[in-house]
N, C-alpha and C positions, 0 to 999 in steps of 0.2 A: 466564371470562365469567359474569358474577351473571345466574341465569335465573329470581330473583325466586320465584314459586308453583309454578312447572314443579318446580322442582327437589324443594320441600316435599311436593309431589303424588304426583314420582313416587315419593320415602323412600316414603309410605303405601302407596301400591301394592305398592311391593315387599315393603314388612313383609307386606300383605294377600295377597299371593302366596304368602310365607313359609306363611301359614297355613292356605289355600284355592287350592292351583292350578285356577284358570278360565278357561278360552279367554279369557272377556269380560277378566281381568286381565291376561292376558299382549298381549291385542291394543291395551290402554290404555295399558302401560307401551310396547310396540315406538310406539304414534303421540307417544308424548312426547320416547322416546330419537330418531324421524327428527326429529322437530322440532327438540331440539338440535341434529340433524347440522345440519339446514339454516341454524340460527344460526352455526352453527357455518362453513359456506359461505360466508354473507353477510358474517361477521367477516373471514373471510381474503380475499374480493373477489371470491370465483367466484361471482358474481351467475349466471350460465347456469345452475350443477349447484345452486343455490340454486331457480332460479324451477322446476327441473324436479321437484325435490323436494317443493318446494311445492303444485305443480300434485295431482301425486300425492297427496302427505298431503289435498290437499280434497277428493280424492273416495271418499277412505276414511273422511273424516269426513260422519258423515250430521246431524247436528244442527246447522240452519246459526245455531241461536242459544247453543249454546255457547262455552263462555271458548275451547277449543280453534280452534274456527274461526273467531273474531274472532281471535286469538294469529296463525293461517296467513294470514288476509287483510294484516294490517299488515304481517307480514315480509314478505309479495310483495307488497306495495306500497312497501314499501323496497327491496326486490331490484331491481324493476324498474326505480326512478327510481335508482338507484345505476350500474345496467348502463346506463341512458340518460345520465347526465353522463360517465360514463367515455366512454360510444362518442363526444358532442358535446366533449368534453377532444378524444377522440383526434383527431377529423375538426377540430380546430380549431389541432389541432398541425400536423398535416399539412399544413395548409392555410399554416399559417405558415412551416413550409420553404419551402414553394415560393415566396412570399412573398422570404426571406429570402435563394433562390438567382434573383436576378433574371437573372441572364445567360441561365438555360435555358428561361425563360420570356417570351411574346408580351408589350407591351406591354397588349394587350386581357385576357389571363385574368391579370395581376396588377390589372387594375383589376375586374374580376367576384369575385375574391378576395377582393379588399380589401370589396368590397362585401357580403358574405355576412359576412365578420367583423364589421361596426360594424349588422349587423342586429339 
């Protein structure tokens, strides 16, 4: 996954680490490496260990006008609407079995079905 300036950021850090071990450096490089993870989350579709991660990386980030925390707000705003179409996929699949097995089903909740799908 290309993580664009993240990546260029954290090379300098670490070089700068190389040369000055500082709390402030190593606490800059650990909020860039969660961040990856949580790209990393998002990639493979665990949207939940994503938005949790996320949640956490903002409140370790205190400057809400840096690249950093603009960078965490858009991935949980992707996370979120990603975990929201999965869940409306799944509840739309389900809804379509039931649909699909009409024998085990009332007359009445295949037509309330039907109707929640063409909503």
């Amino acid at each position: 996954m290309d993580r664009g300036n993240f990546d260029k950021a954290l090379e300098y850090y670490q070089k700068a680490q190389a040369e000055a071990r500082t709390r402030q450096l190593d606490a800059t490089i650990q909020l860039i490496k969660d961040h990856q993870s949580a790209e990393d989350y998002v990639g493979n579709g665990q949207y939940t260990e994503a938005i949790a991660a996320l949640k956490r990386l903002q409140n370790r980030v205190t400057d809400p006008d840096s690249a950093m925390y603009k960078a965490i707000e858009d991935l949980l705003d992707k996370a979120q609407s990603a975990q929201s179409d999965d869940q409306f996929n799944s509840d739309l699949d389900e809804a379509q079995s039931y649909l699909d097995d009409k024998s085990t089903m009332p007359p009445a909740a295949s037509w309330i079905l039907w109707q929640m799908m063409i909503r």
